[in-house]
C-alpha positions as CSV (number, residue, x, y, z in Angstrom):
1,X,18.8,-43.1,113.1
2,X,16.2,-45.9,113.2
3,X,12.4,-45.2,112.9
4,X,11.8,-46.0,116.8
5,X,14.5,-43.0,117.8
6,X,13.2,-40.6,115.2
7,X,9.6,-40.8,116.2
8,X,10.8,-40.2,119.8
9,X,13.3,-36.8,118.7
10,X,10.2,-35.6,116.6
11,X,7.6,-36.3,120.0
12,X,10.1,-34.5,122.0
13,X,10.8,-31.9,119.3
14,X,6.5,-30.9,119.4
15,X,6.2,-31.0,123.0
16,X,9.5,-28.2,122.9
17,X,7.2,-26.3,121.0
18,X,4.5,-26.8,122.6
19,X,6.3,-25.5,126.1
20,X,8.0,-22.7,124.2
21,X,5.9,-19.9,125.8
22,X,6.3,-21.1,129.3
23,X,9.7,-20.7,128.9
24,X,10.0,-17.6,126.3
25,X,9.3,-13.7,126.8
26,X,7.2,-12.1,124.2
27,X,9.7,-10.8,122.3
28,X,11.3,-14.1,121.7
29,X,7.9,-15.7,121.0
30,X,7.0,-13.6,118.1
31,X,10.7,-14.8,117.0
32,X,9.5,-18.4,117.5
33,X,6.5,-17.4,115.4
34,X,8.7,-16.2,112.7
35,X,10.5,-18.8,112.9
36,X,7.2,-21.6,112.5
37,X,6.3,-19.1,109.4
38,X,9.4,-19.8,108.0
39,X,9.9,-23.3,108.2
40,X,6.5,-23.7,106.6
41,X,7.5,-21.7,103.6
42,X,10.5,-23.5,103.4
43,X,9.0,-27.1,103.1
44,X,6.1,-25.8,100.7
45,X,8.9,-24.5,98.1
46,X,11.1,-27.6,99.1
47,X,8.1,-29.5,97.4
48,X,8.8,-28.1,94.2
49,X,12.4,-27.7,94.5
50,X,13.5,-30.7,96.1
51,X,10.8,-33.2,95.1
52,X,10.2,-32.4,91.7
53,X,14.0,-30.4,91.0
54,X,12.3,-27.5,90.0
55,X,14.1,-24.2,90.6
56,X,11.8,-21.2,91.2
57,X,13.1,-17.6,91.7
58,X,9.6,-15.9,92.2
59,X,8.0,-17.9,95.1
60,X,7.5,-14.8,97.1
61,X,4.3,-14.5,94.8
62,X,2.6,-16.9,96.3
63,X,3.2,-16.6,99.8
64,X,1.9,-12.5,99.4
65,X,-0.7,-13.7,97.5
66,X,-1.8,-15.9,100.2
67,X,-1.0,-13.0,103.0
68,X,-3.4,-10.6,100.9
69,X,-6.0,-13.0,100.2
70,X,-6.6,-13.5,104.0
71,X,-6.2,-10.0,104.7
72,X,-8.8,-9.3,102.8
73,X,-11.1,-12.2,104.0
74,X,-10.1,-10.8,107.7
75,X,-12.1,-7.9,107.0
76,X,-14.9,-9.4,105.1
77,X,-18.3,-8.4,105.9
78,X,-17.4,-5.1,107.7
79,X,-14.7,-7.1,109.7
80,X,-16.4,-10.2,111.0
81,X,-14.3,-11.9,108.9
82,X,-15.5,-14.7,105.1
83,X,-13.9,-16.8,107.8
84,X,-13.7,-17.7,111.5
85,X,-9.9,-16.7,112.9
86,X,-8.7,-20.2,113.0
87,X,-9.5,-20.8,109.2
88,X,-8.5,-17.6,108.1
89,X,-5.6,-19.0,106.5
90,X,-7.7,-21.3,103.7
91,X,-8.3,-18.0,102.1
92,X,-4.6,-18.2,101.6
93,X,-4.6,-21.6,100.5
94,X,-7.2,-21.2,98.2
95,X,-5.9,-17.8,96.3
96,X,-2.0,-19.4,96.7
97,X,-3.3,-23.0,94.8
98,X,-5.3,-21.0,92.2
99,X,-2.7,-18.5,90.6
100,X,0.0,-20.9,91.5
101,X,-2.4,-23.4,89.1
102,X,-2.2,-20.2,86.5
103,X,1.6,-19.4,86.7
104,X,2.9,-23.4,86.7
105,X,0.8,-23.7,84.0
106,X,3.1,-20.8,82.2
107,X,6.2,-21.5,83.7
108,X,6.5,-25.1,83.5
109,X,6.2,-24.8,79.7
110,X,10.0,-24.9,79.7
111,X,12.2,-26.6,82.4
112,X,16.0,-25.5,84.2
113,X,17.0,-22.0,83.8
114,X,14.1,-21.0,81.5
115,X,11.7,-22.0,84.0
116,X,13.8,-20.1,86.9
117,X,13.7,-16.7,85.2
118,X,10.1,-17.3,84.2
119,X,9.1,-17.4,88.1
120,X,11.4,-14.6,88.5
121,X,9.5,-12.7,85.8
122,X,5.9,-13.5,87.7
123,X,7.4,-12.2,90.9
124,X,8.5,-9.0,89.6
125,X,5.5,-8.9,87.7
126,X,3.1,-8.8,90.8
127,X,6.0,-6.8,92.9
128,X,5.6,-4.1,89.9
129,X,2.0,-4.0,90.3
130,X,0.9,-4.0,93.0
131,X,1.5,-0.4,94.7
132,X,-0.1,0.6,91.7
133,X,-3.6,-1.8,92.3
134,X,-4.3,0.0,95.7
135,X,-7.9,-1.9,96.0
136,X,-6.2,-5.0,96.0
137,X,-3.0,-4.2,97.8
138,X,-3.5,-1.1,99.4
139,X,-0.3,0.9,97.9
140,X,2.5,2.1,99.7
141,X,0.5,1.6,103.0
142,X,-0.6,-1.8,103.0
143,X,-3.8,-3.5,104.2
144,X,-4.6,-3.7,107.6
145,X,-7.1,-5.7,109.8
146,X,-7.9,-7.4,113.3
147,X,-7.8,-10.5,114.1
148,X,-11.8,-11.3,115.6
149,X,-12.3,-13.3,118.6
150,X,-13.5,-16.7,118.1
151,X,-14.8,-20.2,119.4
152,X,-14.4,-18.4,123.1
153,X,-10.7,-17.1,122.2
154,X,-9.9,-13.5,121.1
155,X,-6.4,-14.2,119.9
156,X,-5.5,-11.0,121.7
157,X,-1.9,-12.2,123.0
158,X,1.2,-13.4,121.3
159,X,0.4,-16.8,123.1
160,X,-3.0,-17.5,121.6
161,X,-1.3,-16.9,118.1
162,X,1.7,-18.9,118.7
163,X,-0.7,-21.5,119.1
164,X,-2.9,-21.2,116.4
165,X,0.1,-20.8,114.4
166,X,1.8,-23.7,115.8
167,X,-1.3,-25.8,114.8
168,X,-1.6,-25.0,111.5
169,X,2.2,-25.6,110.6
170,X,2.4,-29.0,112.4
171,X,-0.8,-30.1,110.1
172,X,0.2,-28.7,106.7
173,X,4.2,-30.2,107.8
174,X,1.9,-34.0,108.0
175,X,0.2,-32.6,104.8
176,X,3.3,-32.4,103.2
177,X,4.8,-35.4,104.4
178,X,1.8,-37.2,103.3
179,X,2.2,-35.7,100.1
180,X,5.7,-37.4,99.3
181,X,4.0,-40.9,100.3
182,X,1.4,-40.2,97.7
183,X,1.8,-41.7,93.7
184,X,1.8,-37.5,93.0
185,X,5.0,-37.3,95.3
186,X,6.6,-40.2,94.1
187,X,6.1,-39.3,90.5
188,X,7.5,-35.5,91.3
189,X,10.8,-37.5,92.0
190,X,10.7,-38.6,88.6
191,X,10.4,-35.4,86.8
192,X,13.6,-34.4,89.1
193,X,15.2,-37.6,87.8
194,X,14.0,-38.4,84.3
195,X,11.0,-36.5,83.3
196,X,11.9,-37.9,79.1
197,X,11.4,-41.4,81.2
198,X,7.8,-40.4,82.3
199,X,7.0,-39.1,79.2
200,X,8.2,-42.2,77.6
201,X,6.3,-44.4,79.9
202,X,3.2,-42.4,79.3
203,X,2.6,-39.8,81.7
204,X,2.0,-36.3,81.2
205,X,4.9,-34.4,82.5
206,X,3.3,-30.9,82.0
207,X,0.0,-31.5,83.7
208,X,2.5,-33.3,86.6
209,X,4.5,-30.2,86.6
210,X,1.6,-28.2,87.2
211,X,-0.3,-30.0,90.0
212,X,3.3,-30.1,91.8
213,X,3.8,-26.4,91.3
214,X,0.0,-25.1,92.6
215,X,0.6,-27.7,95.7
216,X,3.8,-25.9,96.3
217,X,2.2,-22.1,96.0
218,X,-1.1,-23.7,98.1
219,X,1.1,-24.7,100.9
220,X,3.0,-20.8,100.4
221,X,-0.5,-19.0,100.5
222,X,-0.9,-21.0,104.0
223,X,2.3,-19.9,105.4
224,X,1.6,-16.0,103.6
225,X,-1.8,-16.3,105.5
226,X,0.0,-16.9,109.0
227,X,2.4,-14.1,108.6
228,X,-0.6,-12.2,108.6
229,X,-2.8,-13.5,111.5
230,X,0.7,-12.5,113.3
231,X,1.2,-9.1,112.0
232,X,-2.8,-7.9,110.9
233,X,-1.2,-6.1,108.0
234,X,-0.1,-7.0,104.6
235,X,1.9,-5.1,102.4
236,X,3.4,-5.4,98.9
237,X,6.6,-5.9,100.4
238,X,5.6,-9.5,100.9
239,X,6.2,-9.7,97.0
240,X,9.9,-8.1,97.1
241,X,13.0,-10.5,95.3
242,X,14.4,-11.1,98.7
243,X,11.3,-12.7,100.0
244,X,12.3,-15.2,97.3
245,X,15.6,-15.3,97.9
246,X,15.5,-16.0,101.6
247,X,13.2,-19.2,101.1
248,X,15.9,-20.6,98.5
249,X,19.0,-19.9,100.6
250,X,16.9,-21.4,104.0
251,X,15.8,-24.6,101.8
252,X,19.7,-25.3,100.7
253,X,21.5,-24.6,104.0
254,X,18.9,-26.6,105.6
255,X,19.3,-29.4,102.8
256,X,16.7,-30.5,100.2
257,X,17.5,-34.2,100.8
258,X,16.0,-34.3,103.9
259,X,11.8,-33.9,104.9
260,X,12.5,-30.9,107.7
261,X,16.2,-30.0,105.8
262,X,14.5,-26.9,104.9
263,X,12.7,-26.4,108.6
264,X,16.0,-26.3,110.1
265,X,17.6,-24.1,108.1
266,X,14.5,-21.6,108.3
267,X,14.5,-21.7,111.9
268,X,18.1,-21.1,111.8
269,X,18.6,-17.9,109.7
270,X,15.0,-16.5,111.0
271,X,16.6,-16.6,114.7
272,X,20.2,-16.0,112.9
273,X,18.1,-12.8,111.8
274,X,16.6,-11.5,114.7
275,X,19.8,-12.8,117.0
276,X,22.3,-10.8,114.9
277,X,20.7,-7.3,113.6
278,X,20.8,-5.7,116.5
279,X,24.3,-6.3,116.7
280,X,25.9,-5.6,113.1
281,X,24.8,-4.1,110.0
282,X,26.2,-6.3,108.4
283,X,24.2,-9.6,109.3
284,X,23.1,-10.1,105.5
285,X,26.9,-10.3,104.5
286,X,27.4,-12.9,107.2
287,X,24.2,-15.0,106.0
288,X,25.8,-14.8,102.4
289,X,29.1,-16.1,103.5
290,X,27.7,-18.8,105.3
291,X,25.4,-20.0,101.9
292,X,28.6,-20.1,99.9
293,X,30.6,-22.0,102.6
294,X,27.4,-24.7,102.7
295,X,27.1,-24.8,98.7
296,X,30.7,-25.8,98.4
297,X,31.3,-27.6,101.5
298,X,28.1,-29.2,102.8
299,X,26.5,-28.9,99.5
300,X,23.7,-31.6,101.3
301,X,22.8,-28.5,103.9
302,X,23.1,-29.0,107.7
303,X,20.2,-31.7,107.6
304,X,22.9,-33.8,105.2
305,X,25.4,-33.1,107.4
306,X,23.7,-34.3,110.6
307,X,23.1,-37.8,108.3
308,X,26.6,-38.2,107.8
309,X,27.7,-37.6,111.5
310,X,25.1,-40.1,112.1
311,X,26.7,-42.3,109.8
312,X,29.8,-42.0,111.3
313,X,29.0,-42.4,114.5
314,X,27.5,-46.0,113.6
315,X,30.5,-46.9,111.9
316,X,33.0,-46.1,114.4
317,X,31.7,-45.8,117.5
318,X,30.8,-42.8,119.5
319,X,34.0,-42.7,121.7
320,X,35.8,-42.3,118.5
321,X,34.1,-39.9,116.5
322,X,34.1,-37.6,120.0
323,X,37.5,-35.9,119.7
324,X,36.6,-35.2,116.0
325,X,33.4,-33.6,116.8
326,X,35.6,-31.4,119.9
327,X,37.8,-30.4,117.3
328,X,35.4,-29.4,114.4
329,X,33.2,-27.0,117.1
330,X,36.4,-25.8,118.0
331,X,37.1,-25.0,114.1
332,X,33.9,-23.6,113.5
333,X,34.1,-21.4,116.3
334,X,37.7,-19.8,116.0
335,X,36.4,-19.5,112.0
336,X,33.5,-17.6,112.9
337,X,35.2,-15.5,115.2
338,X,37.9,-14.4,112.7
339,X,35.2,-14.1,109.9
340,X,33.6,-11.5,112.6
341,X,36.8,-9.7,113.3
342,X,37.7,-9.0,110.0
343,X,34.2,-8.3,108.5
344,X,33.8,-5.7,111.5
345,X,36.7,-4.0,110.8
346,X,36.6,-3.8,107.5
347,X,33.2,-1.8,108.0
348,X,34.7,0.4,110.8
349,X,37.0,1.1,108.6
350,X,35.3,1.7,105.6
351,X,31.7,2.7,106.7
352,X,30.5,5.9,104.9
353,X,28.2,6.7,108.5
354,X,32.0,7.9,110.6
355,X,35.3,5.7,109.8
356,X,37.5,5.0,112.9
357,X,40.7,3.3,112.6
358,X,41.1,0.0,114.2
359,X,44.2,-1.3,116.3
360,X,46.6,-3.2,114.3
361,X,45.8,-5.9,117.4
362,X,42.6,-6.4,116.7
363,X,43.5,-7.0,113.1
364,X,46.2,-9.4,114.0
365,X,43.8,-11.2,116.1
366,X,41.3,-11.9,114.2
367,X,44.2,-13.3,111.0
368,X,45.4,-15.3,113.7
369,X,42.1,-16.7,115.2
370,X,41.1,-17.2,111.3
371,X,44.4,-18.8,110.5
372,X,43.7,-21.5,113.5
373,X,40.9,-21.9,112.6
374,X,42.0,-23.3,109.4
375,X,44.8,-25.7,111.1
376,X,41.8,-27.3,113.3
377,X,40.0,-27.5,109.5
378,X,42.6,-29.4,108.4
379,X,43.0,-31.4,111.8
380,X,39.8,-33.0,111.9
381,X,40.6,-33.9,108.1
382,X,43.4,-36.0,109.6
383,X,41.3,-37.2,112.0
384,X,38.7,-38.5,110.0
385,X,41.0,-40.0,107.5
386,X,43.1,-41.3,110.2
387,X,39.1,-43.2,111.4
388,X,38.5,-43.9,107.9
389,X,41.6,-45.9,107.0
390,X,41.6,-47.9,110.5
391,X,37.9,-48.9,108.9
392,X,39.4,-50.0,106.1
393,X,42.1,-52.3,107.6
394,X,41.6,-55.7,106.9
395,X,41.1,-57.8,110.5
396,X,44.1,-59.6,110.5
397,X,46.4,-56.5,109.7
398,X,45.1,-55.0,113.0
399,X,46.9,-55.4,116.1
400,X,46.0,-58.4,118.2
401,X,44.4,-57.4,121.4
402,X,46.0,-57.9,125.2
403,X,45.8,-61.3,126.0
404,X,45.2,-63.0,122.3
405,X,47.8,-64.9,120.7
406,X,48.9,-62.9,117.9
């Protein structure tokens, strides 16, 4: 995809947004909030993870230390507010860049797995804590507030926060972008790639390590600070390991490679989320299986995969590449549905809350939809090595066309 046509996707893709609560009840709106949260988180930790290669386990600390920072500014001076409503979240920014500044300076002492468990350890650390520290963090209850009206807008309605929200992630998403233009962003690659090369050449990798990390947890304490315009409460929960984990397994399936990789996979398991837990206790077993299948089959994430299709398509043509793609949805969806079938009777049959026996039919039919599944996997395997070698043919081994001598 050229620059021209990805300008126009991302102008089309911000006036979407900007529609979305013409065209959305409430309910789903507060998803779509979610979902802007999300993405916003995503890209801050991609920062660190993808830019600079640095694996954190613990970045839920940042993002709870940014929701309680602006909690507490929210109800500042008897509940006026430090801050007008709009700029709430720079309390965020400012309390996620300051003890993010504090732990990188500890945790990127060491590098790889060292440095992963020691951002684990800070997380747990402040998850430990806090019901403990109940002026900071309120205990078991959580701090609460209200959002104050301001600049001739109460934020009252789920519209008026979409918006603000909306706002705020579309300027820190430039911001971020921006950021990997910058010498900073372009040196971060470098300590993925060769930090004993910058070293060598002169720079230090510490101090680099550091500013990288606190830009990361800055941009976390923003997206903390929005979850709580949204919901007027924080509480400790926002420190919890899975907080953590989510952001990592929404920044791979997304893809790291790729600026809004990890936007699209947080949009993606946020509505995943809210589409599917109503339906199944066992959503979180589905979101795992579906991480494993990306690590080992897309390890680029979906962004990576949309690349290569692109790819494809300008190598072959998109009349060619058309069955393929019939045939892969058609595999995807027969492999999802027999995933379903046999995860959901596996629970009916097991689940402690009443067991119920299920027809051997349904068991055979979700084998057999599983078992297709797999023959269209490895059809469209054929199929694109089938495109692949006819690429490869020299010209004059090809056939001649109708009507040219031979």
């Amino acid at each position: 995809m050229n620059r021209r046509s990805l300008s126009t996707a991302l102008g089309l893709g911000v006036l979407l947004l900007v529609a979305l609560p013409f065209l959305l009840s409430q309910g789903l709106l507060n998803a779509a909030i979610q979902m802007l949260i999300a993405a916003l988180f995503a890209c801050a930790y991609n920062v660190l993870c993808g830019q600079a290669g640095m694996l954190s386990f613990g970045h839920a600390a940042y993002f709870g230390v940014g929701a309680f920072a602006t909690i507490h500014a929210m109800n500042a001076f008897a509940g006026t507010g430090l801050l007008p409503t709009p700029l709430l979240p720079l309390a965020g920014a400012a309390a996620g860049l300051v003890i993010g500044a504090i732990a990188g300076w500890f945790a990127t002492q060491r590098t790889g797995t060292y440095f992963a468990m020691i951002t684990l350890a800070i997380a747990e650390l402040l998850h430990s804590l806090a019901p403990h520290l109940k002026s900071l963090f309120g205990g078991e209850a959580g701090v609460s507030g209200m959002r104050m009206p301001s600049l001739g807008v109460t934020f009252g309605s789920t519209t008026q926060v979409y918006y603000l929200v909306l706002a705020w992630v579309l300027a820190c998403l430039a911001l971020l972008y921006f950021f990997t233009r910058t010498p900073l962003g372009r040196l971060a690659l470098g300590l993925r790639e060769n930090s004993h090369r910058l070293a060598f050449l002169g720079y230090d990798v510490h101090k680099l390590g550091v500013m990288v990390f606190a830009i990361s947890a800055m941009f976390s304490g923003i997206a903390g600070g929005l979850q709580v315009l949204n919901n007027e409460a924080a509480n400790y929960v926002v420190f919890d390991a899975a907080v953590s984990a989510a952001v990592v397994l929404n920044t791979y399936i997304g893809g790291t490679k790729v600026f809004l990789g990890p936007a699209l996979g947080a949009a993606l398991m946020t509505f995943f989320g809210y589409a599917v837990s109503d339906l199944t206790r066992s959503w979180l077993l589905y979101q795992g299986v579906l991480f494993v299948l990306v690590m080992m089959f897309m390890p680029d994430g979906l962004a990576g995969l949309a690349t290569k299709a692109a790819a494809l398509r300008r190598r072959h043509g998109g009349a060619a590449l058309l069955p393929v793609l019939l045939v892969a949805l058609a595999a995807g969806a027969a492999c999802s549905a027999g995933v379903a079938g046999i995860v959901e009777s596996l629970h009916r049959t097991f689940s402690p809350d009443g067991r119920a026996p299920v027809p051997p039919l349904a068991w055979a039919g979700a084998i057999a939809l599983l078992a297709a599944g797999a023959a269209l996997v490895w059809t469209v395997r054929r199929l694109l090595a089938r495109l692949e070698g006819r690429a490869d043919r020299p010209a004059a081994a090809l056939p001649a066309a109708e009507g040219e001598p031979a």
